[in-house]
N, C-alpha and C positions, 0 to 999 in steps of 0.2 A: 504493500500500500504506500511504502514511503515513494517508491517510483510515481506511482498514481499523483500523489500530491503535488511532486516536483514538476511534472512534467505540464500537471492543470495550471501550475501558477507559472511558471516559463512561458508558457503559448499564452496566459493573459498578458506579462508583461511584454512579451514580443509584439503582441498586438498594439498596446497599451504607448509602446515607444518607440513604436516604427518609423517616425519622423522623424526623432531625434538620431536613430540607428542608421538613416538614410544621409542627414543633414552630418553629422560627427560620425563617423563610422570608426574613426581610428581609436576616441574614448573607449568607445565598448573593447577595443583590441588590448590597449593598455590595461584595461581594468581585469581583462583576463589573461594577462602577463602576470601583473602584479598576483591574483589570485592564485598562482601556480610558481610565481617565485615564492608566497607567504609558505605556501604549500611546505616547498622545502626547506624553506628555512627553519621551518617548527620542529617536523620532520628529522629535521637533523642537526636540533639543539642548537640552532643560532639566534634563536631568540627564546627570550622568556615568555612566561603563564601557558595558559591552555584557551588566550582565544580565538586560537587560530584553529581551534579543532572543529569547526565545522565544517571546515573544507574538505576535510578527510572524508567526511559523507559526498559535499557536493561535487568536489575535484577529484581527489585520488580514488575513489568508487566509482567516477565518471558521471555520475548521475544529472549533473547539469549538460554537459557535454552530450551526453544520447537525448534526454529532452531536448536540446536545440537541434540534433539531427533527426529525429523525430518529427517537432515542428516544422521541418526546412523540407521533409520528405511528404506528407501531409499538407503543404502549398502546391505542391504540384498535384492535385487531384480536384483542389479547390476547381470552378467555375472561371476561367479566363477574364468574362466580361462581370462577374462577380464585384462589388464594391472591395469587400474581404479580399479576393484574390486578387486584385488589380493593388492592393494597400501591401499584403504581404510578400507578391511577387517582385517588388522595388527594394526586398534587402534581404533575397533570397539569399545574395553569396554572402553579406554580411553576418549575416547569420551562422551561415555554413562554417569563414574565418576563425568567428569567436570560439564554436563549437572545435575547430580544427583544434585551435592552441589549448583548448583546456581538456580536450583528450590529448591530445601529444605531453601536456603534463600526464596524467594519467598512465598513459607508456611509457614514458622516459622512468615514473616513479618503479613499475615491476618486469619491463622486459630485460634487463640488467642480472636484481637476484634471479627471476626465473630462467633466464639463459645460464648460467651458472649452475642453477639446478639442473639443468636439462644435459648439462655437458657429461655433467657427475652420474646419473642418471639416478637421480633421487625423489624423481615426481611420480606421483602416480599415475594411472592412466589417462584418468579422466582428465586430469590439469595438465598431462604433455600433450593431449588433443587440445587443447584448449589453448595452450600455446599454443601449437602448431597453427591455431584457425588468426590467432594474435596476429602472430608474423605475417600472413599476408595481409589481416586489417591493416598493418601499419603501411606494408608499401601503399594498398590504396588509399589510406590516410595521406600521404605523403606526396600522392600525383594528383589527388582530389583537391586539399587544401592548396597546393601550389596555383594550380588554375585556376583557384576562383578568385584570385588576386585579379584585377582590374588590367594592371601595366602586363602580368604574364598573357593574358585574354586579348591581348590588344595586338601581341603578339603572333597568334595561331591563328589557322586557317579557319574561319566560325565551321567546317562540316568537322574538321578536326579537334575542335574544341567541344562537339555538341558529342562528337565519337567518347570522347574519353570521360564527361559527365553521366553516362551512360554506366561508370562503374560504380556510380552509388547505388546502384539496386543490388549487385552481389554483395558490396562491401553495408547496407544495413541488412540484408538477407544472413553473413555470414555473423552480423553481430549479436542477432537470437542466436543464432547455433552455439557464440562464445559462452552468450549466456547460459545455455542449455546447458553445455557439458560443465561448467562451472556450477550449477544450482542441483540440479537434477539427482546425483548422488545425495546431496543430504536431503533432497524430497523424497526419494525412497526410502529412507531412514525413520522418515516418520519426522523430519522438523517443519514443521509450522510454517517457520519463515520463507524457506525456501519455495512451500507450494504456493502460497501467497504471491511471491517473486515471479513462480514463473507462470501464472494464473495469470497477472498483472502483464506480464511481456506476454504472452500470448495472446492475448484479446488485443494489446496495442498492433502488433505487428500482423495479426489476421484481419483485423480490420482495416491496415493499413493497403494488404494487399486485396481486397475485398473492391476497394474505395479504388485503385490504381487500374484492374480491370474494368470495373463499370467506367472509369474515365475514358481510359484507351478506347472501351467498347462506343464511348458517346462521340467521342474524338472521331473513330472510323466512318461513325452514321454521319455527324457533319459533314465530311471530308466528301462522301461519297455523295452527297445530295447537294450541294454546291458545285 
């Protein structure tokens, strides 16, 4: 449920400061630098108290980071000529950027110990699949977040550019799966939390993909009657 929360209040305030996110876009970038430097600096005893700890739920758990690629994946199903979707389609990449930097804190924070575990071969099963799904999230973290920089985009050929946006359906498709094998063992176990978890990612991401066919499908009927 804590997913649920996070992700209902992300998509209001996205909503809520889409001008502002449109008009300053670099703020919001900054502010999720700093959110992912605090990160480690707490992290790793460079600063004193504990109140940086809530980052560890929003950042290092990712949880802000998948609700803005959640958000950003759910504008694209919106209605084109929509009021809503004409509002959120003007900081679709912005969105996507901030999302980018505060999951690449979130990898930077565990693909290090877990590679190190994985070398030693100390992981279990379930968490070196889970790795293994990582590592390619990262590269398409990595070609995703780059392009939807403006000056890189200005660069590419737009059929080339539209080719390679086209990897965030495997790369949020592969981030259930992360989840899966990450939650899944302890939902068979009988914990609470984890069914909850993966209840919560399941209903998001089936109805994500739910919403992306009946578009495509309405997209095709237009296409074909004009």
């Amino acid at each position: 449920m804590t997913f649920a929360l996070i992700l209902a209040v992300t998509a209001a305030l996205s909503v809520a400061l889409a001008d502002a996110i449109r008009k300053v876009p670099w703020l919001f970038y900054v502010l999720a630098v700093v959110a992912v430097a605090v990160l480690f600096a707490g992290v790793y005893d460079v600063i004193d108290g504990g109140w940086w700890k809530p980052l560890i739920l929003l950042v290092r758990r990712c949880m802000v980071a998948l609700a803005l690629f959640t958000v950003v994946m759910f504008i694209g199903v919106l209605p084109k000529d929509s009021r809503l979707g004409l509002r959120m389609r003007s900081v679709r990449a912005e969105l996507s950027i901030v999302a980018w930097i505060l999951c690449m804190g979130h990898m930077c924070m565990y693909l290090v110990p877990y590679g190190q575990r994985a070398l030693s071969g100390s992981l279990e099963g379930h968490v070196m699949a889970s790795f293994a799904v990582a590592l390619v999230l990262f590269a398409l973290l990595l070609v995703l977040g780059v392009t939807s920089f403006n000056f890189v985009k200005k660069h590419m050929r737009a059929r080339t550019w539209k080719r390679v946006q086209l990897l965030a359906y495997p790369f949020f498709l592969l981030t259930y799966v992360h989840l899966m094998f990450m939650l899944a063992p302890s939902a068979l176990a009988g914990g609470a939390s984890s069914m909850v978890g993966i209840a919560v990612y399941s209903v998001v991401f089936v109805a994500y993909l739910a919403l992306r066919l009946w578009r495509h499908a309405a997209d095709r009927k237009a296409e074909a009657a004009s």
